[in-house]
N, CA, C and O atoms as a GROMACS GRO file, in nm:
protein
  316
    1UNK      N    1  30.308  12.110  12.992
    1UNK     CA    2  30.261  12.211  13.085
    1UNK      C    3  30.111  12.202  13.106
    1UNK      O    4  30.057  12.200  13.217
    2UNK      N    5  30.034  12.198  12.959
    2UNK     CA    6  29.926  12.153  12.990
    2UNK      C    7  29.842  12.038  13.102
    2UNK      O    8  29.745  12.073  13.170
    3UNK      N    9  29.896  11.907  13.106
    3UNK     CA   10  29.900  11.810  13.172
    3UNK      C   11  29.922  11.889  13.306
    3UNK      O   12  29.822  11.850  13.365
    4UNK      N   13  29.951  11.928  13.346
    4UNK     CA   14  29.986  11.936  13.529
    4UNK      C   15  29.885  12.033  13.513
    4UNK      O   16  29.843  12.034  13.629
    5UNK      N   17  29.809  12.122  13.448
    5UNK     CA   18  29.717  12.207  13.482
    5UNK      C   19  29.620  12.111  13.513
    5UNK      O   20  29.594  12.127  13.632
    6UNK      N   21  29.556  12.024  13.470
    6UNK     CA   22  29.493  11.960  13.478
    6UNK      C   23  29.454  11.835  13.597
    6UNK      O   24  29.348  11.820  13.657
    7UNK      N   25  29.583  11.754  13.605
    7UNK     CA   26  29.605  11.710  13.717
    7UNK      C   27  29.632  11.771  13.873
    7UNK      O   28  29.598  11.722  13.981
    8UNK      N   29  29.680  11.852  13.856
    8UNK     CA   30  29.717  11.950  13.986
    8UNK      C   31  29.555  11.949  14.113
    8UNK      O   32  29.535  11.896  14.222
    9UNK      N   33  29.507  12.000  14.061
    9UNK     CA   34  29.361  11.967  14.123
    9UNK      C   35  29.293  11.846  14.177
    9UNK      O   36  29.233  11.852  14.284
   10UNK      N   37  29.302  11.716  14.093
   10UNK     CA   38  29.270  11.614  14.125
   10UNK      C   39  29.382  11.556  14.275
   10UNK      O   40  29.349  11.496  14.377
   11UNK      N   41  29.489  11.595  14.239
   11UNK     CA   42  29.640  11.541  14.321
   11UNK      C   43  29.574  11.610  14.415
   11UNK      O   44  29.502  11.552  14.495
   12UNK      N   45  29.593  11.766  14.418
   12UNK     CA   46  29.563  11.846  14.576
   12UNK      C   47  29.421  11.807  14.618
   12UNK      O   48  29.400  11.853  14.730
   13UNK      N   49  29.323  11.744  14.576
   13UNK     CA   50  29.179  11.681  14.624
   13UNK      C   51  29.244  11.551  14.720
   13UNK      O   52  29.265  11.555  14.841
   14UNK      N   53  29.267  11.445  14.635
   14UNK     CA   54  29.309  11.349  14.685
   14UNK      C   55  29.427  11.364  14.816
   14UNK      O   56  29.434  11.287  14.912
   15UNK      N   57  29.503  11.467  14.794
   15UNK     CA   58  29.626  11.460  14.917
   15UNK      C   59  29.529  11.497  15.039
   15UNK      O   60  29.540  11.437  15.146
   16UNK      N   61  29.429  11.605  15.018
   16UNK     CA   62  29.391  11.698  15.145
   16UNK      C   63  29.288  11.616  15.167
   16UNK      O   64  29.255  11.644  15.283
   17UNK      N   65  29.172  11.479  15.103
   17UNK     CA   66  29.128  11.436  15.143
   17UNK      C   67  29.150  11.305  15.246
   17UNK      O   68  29.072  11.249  15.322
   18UNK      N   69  29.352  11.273  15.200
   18UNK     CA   70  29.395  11.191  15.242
   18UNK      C   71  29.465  11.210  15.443
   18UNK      O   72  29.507  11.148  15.540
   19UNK      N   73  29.434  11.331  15.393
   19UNK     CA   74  29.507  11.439  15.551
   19UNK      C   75  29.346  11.433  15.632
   19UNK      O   76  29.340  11.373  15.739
   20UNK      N   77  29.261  11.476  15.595
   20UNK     CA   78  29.154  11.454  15.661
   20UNK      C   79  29.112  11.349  15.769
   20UNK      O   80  29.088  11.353  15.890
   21UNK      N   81  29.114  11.200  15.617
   21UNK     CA   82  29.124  11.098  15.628
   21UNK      C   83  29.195  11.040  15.810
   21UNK      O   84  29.136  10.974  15.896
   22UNK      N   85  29.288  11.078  15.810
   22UNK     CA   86  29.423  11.038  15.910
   22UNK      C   87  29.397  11.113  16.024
   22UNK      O   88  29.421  11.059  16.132
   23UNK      N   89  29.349  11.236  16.024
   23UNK     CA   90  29.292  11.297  16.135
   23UNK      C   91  29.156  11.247  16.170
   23UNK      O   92  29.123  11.235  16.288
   24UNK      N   93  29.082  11.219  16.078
   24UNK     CA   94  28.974  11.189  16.166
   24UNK      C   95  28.999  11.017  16.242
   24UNK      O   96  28.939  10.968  16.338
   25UNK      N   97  29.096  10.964  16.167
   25UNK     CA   98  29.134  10.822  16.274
   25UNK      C   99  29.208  10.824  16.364
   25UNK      O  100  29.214  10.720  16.428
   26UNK      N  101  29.306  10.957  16.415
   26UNK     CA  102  29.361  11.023  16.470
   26UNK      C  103  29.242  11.018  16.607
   26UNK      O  104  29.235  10.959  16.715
   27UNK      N  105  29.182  11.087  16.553
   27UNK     CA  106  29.056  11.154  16.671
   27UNK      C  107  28.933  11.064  16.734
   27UNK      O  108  28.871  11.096  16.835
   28UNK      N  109  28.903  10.905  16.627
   28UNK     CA  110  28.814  10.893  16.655
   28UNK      C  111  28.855  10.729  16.772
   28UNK      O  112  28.776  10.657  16.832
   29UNK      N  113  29.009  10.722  16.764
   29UNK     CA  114  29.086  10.629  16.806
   29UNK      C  115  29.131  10.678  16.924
   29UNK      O  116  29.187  10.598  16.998
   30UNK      N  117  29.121  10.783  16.957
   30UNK     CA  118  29.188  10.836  17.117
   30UNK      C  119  29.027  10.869  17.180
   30UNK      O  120  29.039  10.934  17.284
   31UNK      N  121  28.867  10.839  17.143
   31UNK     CA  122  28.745  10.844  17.191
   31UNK      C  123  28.771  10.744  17.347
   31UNK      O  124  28.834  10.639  17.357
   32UNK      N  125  28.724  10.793  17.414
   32UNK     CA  126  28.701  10.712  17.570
   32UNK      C  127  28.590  10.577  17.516
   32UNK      O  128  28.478  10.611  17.476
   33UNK      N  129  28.623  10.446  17.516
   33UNK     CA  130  28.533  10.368  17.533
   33UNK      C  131  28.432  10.336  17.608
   33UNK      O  132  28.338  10.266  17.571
   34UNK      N  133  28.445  10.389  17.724
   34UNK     CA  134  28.314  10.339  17.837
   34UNK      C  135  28.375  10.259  17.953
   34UNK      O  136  28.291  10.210  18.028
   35UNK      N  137  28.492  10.238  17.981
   35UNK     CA  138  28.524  10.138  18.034
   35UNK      C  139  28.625  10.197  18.128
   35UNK      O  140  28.735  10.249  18.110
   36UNK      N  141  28.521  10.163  18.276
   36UNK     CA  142  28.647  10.241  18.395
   36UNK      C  143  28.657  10.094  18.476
   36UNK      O  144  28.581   9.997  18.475
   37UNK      N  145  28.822  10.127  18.568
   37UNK     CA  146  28.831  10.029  18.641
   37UNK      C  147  28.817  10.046  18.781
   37UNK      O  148  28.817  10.167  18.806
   38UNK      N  149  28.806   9.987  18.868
   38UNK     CA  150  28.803  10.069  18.997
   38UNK      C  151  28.916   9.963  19.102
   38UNK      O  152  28.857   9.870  19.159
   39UNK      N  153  29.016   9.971  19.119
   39UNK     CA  154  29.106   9.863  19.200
   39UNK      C  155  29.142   9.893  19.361
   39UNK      O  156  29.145  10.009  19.400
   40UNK      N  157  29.162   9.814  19.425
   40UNK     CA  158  29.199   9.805  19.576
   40UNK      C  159  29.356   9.812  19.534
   40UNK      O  160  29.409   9.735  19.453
   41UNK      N  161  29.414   9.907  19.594
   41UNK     CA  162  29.557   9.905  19.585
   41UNK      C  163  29.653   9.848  19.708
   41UNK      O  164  29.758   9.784  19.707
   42UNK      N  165  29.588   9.890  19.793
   42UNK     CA  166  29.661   9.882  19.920
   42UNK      C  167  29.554   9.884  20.078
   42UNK      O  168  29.452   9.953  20.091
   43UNK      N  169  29.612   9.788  20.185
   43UNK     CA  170  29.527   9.759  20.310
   43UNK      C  171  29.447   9.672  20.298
   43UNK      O  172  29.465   9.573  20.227
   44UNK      N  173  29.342   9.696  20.369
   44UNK     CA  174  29.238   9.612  20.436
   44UNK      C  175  29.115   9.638  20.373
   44UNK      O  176  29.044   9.724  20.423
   45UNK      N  177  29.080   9.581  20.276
   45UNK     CA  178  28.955   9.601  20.192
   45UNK      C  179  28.837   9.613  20.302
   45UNK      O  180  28.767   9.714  20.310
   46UNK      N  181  28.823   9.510  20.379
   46UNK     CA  182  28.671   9.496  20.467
   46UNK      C  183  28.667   9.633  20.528
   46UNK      O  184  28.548   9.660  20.545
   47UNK      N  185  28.754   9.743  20.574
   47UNK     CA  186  28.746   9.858  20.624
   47UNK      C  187  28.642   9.937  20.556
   47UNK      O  188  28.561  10.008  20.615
   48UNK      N  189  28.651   9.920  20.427
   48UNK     CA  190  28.574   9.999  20.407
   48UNK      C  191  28.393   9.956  20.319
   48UNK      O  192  28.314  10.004  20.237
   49UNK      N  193  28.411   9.850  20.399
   49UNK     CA  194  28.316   9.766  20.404
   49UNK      C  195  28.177   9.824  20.527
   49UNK      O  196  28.115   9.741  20.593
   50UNK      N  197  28.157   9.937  20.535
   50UNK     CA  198  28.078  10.001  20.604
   50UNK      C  199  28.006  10.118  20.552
   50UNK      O  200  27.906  10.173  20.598
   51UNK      N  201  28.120  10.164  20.381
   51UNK     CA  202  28.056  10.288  20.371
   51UNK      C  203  28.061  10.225  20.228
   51UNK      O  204  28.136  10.137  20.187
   52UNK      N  205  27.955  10.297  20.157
   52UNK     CA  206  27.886  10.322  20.009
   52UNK      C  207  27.933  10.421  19.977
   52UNK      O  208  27.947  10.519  20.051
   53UNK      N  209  27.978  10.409  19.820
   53UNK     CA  210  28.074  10.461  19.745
   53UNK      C  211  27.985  10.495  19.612
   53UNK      O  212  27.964  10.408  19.527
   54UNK      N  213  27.924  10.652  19.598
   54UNK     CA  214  27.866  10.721  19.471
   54UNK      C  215  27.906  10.809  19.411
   54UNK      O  216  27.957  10.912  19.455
   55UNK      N  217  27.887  10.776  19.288
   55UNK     CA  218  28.001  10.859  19.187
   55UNK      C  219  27.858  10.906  19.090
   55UNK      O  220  27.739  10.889  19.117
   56UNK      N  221  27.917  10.966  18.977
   56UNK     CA  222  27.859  11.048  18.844
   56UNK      C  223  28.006  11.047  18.757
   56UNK      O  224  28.113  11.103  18.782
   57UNK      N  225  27.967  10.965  18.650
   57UNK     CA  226  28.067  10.993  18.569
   57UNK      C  227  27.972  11.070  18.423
   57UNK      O  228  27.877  11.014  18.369
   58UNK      N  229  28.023  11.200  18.385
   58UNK     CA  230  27.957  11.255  18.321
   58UNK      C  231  28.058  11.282  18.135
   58UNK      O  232  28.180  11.298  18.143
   59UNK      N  233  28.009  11.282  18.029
   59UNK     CA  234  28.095  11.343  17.922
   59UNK      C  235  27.999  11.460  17.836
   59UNK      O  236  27.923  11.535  17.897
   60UNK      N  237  28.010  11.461  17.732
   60UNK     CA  238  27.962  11.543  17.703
   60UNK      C  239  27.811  11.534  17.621
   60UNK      O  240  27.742  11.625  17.576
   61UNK      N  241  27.788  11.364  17.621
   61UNK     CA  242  27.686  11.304  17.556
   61UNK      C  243  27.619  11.186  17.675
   61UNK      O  244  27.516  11.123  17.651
   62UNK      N  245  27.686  11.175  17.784
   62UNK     CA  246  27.634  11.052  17.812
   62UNK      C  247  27.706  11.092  18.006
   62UNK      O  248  27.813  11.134  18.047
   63UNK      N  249  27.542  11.038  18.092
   63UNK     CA  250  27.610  11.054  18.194
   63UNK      C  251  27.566  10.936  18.255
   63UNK      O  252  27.482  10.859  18.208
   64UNK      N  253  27.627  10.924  18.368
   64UNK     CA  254  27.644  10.758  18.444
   64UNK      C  255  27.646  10.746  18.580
   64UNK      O  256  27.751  10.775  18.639
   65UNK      N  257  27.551  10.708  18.640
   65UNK     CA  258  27.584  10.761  18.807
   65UNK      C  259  27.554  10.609  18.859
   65UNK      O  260  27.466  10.533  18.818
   66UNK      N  261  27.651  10.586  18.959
   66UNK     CA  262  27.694  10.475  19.008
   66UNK      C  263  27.682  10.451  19.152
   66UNK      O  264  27.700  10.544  19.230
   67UNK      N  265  27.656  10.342  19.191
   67UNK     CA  266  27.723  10.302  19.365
   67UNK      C  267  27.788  10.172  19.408
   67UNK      O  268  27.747  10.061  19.371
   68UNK      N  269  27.866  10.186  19.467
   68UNK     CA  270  27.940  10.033  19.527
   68UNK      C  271  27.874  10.033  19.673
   68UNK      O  272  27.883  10.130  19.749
   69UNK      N  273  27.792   9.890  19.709
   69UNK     CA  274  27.806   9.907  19.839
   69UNK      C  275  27.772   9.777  19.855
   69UNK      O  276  27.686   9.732  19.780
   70UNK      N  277  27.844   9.675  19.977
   70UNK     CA  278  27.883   9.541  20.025
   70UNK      C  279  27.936   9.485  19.890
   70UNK      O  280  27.902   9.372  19.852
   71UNK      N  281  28.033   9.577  19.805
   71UNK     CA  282  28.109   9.493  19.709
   71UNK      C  283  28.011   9.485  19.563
   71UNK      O  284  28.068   9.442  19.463
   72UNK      N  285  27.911   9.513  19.556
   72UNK     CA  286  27.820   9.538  19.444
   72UNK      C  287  27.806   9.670  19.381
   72UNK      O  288  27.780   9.776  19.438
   73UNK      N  289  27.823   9.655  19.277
   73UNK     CA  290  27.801   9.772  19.133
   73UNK      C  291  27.656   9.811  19.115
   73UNK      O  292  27.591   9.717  19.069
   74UNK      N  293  27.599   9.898  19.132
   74UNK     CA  294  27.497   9.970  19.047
   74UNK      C  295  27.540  10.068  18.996
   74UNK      O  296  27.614  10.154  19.043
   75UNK      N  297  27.484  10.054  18.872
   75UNK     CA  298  27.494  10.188  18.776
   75UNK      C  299  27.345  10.218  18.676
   75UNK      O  300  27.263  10.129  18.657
   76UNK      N  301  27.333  10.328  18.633
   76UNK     CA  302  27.200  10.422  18.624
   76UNK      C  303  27.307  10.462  18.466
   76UNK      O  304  27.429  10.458  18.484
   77UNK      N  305  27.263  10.494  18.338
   77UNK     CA  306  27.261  10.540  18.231
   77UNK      C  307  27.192  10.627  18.201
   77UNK      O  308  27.074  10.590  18.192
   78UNK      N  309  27.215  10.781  18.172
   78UNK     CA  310  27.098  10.865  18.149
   78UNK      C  311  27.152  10.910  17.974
   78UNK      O  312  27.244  10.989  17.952
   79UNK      N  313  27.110  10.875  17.920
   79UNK     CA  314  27.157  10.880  17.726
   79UNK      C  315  27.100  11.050  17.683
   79UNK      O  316  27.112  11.092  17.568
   0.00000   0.00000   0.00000
């Protein structure tokens, strides 16, 4: 009886540090990498070969403001 008084503590440290553990890889594995795509799905691409295309992609640490225009990427990083 003695013995499990003793151990009991160490076991419930280790289990709840092991639950932690799994959540925080849980959480840090579903993080957005940085990485958007932008695709032509359908029609006549050159159509819209007249107008410039500006975005802001914003999170909660990091914002990103962008333009497409004659088929070229700029993008702006504000950290």
């Amino acid at each position: 009886m003695r013995k499990w008084k003793i151990y009991f503590p160490l076991v419930s440290f280790c289990g709840s540090l092991l639950v932690i553990c799994i959540i925080w890889g849980i959480l840090r594995g579903s993080v957005w990498n940085g990485q958007m795509e932008l695709r032509h799905l359908e029609g006549d691409e050159s159509a819209l070969a007249d107008f410039t295309l500006k975005g802001k992609i914003a999170d909660s640490q990091n914002t990103w403001n962008f333009s497409i225009e004659d088929g070229k990427l700029e993008k702006t990083a504000f950290i």
